[in-house]
FILORO-558423 format. One record per residue (C-alpha): residue in three letters; x, y, z. Coordinates in steps of 0.05 Angstrom, whole numbers, plus 5000, padded with zeros to 4 digits. Example, Ala and Ser with C-alpha at 12.3 -4.5 7.8 and 13.67 -1.06 7.14 Angstrom:
residues 2
ALA524649105156SER527349795143
***
This chain:
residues 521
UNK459153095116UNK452552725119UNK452751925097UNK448852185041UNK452752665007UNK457652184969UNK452752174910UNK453051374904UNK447151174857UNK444550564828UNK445950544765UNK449549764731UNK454349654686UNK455349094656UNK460348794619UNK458248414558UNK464448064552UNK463547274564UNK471347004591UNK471146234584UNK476745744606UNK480945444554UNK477044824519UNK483744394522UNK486244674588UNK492044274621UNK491943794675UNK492244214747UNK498343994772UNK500543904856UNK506944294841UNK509144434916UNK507444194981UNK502044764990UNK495844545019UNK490045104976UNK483745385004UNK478845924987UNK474046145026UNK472046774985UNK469646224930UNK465145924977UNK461546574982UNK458046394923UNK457846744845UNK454347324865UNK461747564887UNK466147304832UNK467147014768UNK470846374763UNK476946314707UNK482746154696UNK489146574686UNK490546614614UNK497446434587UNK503346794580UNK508646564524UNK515446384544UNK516446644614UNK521846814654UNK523647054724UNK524647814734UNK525147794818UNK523147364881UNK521747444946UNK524746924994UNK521947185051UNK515547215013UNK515746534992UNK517946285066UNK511546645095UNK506946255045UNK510545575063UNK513745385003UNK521945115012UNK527645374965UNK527044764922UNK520144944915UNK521945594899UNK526645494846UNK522944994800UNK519745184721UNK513344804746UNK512745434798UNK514545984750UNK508645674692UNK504245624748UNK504446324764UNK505546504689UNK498046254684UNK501145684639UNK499145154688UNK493045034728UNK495644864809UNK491044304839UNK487544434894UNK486245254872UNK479845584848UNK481146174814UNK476546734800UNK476047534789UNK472047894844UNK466848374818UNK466149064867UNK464749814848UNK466950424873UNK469351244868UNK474251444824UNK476652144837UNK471652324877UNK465652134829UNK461451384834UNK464550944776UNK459750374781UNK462449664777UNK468749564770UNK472448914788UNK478948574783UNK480548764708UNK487448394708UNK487047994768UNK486347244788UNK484846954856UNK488246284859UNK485846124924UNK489046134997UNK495545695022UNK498045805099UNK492346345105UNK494346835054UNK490846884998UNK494246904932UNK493047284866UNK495947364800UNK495948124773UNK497048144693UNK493747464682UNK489047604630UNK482147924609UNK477547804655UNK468648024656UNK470748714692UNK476548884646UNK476849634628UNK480149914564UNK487149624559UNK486249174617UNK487848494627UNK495448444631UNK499748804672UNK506549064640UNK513948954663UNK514849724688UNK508849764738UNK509749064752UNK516549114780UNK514449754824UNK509449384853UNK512948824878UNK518449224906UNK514449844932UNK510549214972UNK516649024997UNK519649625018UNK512949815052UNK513549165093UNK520949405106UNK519150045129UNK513249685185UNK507349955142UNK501249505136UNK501149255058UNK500148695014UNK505948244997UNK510048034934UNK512947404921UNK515547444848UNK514347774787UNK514347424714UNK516547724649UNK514947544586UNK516847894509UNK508847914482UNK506948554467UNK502249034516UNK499549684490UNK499350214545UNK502350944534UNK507750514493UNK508949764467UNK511649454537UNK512748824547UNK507048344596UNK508548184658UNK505547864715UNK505848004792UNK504847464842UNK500447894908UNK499247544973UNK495347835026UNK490247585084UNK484747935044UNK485148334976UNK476848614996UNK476749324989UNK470849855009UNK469249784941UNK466849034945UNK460849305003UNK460049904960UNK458149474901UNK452049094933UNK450749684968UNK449150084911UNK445449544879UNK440549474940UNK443248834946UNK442948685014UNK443047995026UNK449447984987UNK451848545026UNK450248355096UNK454047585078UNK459848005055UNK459548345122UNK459547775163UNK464347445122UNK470047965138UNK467847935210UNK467847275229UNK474847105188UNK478847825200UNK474948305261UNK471847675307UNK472148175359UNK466148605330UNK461647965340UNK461848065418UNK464448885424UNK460649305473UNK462349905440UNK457150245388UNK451349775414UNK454049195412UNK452949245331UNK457448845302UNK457149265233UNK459049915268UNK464849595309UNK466949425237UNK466550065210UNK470050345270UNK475849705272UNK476749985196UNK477050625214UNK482150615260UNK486550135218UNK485950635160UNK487951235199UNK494050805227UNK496850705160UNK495651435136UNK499851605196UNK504651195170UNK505351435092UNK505152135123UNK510651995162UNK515251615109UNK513252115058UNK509551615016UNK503751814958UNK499151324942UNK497251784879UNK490251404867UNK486751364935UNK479751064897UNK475250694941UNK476550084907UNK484150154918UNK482550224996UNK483749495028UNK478549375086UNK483649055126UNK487849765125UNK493649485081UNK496349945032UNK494249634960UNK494649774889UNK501550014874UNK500550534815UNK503251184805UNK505951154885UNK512251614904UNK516351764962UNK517952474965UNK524152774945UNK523453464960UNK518353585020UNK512653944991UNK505653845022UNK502153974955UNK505553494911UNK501753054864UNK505952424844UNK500052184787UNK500652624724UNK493152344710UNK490252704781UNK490753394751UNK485853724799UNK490953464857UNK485753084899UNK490752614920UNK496153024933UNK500752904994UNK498153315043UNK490853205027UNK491452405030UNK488652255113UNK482352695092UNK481252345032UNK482551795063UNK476851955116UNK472752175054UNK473551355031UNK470651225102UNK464651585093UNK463151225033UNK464850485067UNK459750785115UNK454550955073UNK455150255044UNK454449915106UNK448550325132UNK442749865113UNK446449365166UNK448249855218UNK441750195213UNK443550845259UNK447251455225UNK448451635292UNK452750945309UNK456250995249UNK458951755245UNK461351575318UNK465651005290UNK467851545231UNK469252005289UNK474851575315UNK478751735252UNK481252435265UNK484452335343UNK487851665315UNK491351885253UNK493752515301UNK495552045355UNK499951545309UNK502551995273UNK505252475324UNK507351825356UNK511551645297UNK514252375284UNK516452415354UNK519851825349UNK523752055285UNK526252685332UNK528352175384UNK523352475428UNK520151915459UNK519251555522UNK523951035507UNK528451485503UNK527851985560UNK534252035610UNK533551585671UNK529852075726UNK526552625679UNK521052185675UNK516252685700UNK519053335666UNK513953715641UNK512753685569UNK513154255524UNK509654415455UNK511253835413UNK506853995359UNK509754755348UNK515654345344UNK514453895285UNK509754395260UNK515854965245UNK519754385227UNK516154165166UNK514054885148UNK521454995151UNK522154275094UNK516454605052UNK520055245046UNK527155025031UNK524854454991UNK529254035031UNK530553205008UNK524852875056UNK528552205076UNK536452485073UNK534253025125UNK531852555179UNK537152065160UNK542852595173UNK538752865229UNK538352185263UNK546152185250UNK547752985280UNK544152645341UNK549752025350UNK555652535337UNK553353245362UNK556053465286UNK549653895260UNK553554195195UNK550553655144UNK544153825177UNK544854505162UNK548254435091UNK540754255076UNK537454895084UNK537255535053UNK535255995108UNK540655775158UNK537956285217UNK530955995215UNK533455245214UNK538655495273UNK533055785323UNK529155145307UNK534954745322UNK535955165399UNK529655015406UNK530254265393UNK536054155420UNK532454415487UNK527253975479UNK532853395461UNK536053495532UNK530153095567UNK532552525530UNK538552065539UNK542852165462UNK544851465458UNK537351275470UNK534751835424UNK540251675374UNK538150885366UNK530751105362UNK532451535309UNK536051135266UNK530050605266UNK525851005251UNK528751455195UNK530351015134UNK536951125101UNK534150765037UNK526850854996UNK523350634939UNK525151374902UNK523051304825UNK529151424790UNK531950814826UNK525850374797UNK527250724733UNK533750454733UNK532249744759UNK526149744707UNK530449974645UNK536349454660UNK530548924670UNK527249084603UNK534948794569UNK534748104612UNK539248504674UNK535248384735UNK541548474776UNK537849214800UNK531248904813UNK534648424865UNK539748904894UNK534549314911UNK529848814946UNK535548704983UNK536749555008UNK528749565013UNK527948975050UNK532849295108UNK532049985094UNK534550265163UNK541549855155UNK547150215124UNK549249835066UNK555950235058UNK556949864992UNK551050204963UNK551650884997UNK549751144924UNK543250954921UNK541751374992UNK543852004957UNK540152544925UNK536452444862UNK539852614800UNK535753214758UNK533152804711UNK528352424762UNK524053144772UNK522252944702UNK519452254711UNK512752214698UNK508051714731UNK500451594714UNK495151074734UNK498250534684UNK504750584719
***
């Protein structure tokens, strides 16, 4: 692919719509001991509009994240008070923020959308270096359709699927609470509004340089580039790699961040379902929790977003269309780098480090890895690894075996030396038995104790599966938010046993095949 076959044109769209802050808008109030920055405001309005969050009637608390709130700096009294929860209800202005709604553009499904822009976001502003946004919080200039608020379904998967992503060790923005409210939200249904508190070190996306980019604004552009250097890749300002040009060492520091956390979704079985430009963080966090799904079933080809009916983000196909997202970061960034050649060498790192990390973190879930070799075999010859894992997952796809329960048991057979629940899995028990001879050969390199504990940290006993935010979301939508915690808890230690809620690490019940999930989710 050539940087200019991505089909990115000029053309604007502009919204019409005029958002203007309230004319009797409350006092801002100091509410917590939170000291507020933003530096993305002092980029100037070229980047942004400034508003405020628009009110949400009678709110209440759905969940909370304490180790969220702990990482931002605010105490449990803090925490706990109704000055908090109509602060991030968008009831009360916090002193000391700036909020505002970020204006970028990007691909949707393959094909250039023009500007976009955070439709039902707020940016309150920074406190202990993470900035801070409100999702749900109103109409804003770049709202799309039924945008504006966020309802109490996709708002509770999002701030437990960003949880459970940081429980798993996958790079992701945060969640520290999520406010319900009863006013009315039209999406496929009448829901009810809700609103997600997001923190992250940056919420830019590919989308923000493809905006200014497309515009031929390159001022604009290049200040957005040196922006995300100098506060998030410092490094690039002095690399000897690519030239010494700071805007390819970008491209290539974003490159191999993005191929790192493909690796990881690939290995945990996790589908983005909307892999859009604008839904690709620069900093190579996973962002934008929509129609996401861990796999039940392992099957390469399955598409968890009812709205992607060509399949272009279906499991298998997410690292290259993830690389495909690259191409058109680099195509944005070209009037800075200036040499096609420098920038499809930083895209060329993409390929050898999603292969490396993730056979790094497959190996790992077969307790096939250095840490665990056998004291003295340190120098046994390796054998073919990737025929390995390759028959292996062929062997998933054609039994449709449960993705997380296999590893989970297989971690287990590993500590006990008792393969039958391992087996129980499979259909064609004299394929998965030669696999096994040939694994357990491998598995003799390796000290089982060693192998054993590797396993077991790496293979999750508990994910994020739908039908258990189904149920958390349908108890939530009566006032019962007991789910929505006792999951937070599971997903914020997924690789701990939790024998008192060995349930929810079983198999999906038949109903869940039916679930369906689609970009308002």
């Amino acid at each position: 692919m050539t940087l200019h076959a991505l089909g990115l044109n000029t053309t604007q769209h502009n919204s019409s719509m005029n958002v203007r802050l309230p004319t009797h808008a409350p006092l801002p109030v100091k509410h917590t001991s939170l000291a507020w920055d933003n530096h993305f405001y002092r980029l100037g309005p070229d980047f942004y509009t400034a508003l405020a969050p628009s009110a949400l009637p009678a709110p209440y608390w759905v969940g909370r994240s304490q180790a969220v709130a702990k990482q931002l700096g605010l105490t449990a009294e803090e925490d706990e008070t109704d000055t908090l929860l109509q602060a991030l209800a968008g009831n009360q202005p916090i002193s000391g923020t700036q909020p505002l709604a970020s204006v970028y553009s990007g691909h949707q499904f393959g094909q250039w959308a023009g500007q976009l822009g955070d439709g039902r976001a707020c940016l309150l502003g920074e406190a202990n270096g993470l900035e801070v946004q409100l999702k749900g919080s109103g109409l804003t200039p770049y709202s799309r359709m039924g945008d504006g608020r966020a309802v109490l379904r996709s708002s509770i998967r999002e701030f437990l699927c960003s949880e459970a992503m940081h429980g798993l060790g996958i790079a992701t923005t945060r969640a520290l609470c999520v406010v319900g409210s009863d006013e009315d939200v039209a999406r496929e249904s009448l829901e009810t509004a809700a609103v997600v508190t997001r923190v992250a070190p940056s919420f830019i996306r590919f989308g923000h340089f493809e905006h200014f980019a497309a515009r031929n604004q390159l001022s604009q552009l290049k200040t957005l580039a040196n922006y995300v250097i100098s506060r998030y890749y410092p490094a690039c300002q002095t690399a000897r790699t690519l030239n010494a040009n700071p805007y390819a060492n970008l491209l290539l520091q974003v490159t191999e961040r993005t191929a790192v956390m493909l690796a990881h979704w690939q290995a945990v079985g996790f589908c983005h379902g909307v892999m859009n430009t604008d839904n690709m963080s620069i900093l190579g966090l996973t962002i934008d929790y929509g129609p996401f799904q861990f796999l039940d079933a392992y099957d390469p080809g399955h598409i968890c977003n009812h709205t992607d009916r060509g399949g272009r983000y279906a499991f298998a196909r997410q690292p290259d269309i993830a690389h495909w997202n690259l191409y058109a970061l680099a195509q944005a960034l070209m009037p800075l780098i200036e040499d096609q050649a420098l920038a499809l060498q930083a895209l060329d790192s993409y390929k050898p480090s999603f292969e490396r990390h993730w056979q790094q973190l497959m190996l790992a879930k077969l307790g096939l890895s250095d840490a665990a070799k056998r004291d003295g075999l340190e120098n046994q010859p390796v054998t073919d690894d990737a025929s390995l894992l390759t028959d292996l997952l062929s062997l998933l796809a054609q039994d449709r075996v449960d993705y997380t329960i296999f590893w989970r048991r297989l971690s287990h057979a590993v500590a006990s030396q008792q393969l039958e629940p391992v087996r129980d899995l499979f259909l064609d028990r004299p394929a998965f038995d030669a696999w096994q001879t040939r694994y357990a050969e491998r598995l003799s390199a390796f000290d089982p104790a060693r192998a054993a504990a590797l396993m077991l940290a790496s293979n999750p006993k508990y994910v994020l599966r739908n039908y258990l935010g189904e149920l958390a979301i349908e108890a939530a939508k009566g006032k019962d938010f007991s789910g929505v915690a006792d999951l937070l808890m599971l997903l914020e230690r997924p690789f701990d046993e939790h024998p008192e809620h060995e349930a929810k690490a079983g198999f999906p019940p038949e109903w869940a095949s039916r679930i369906e999930i689609s970009c308002s989710s």
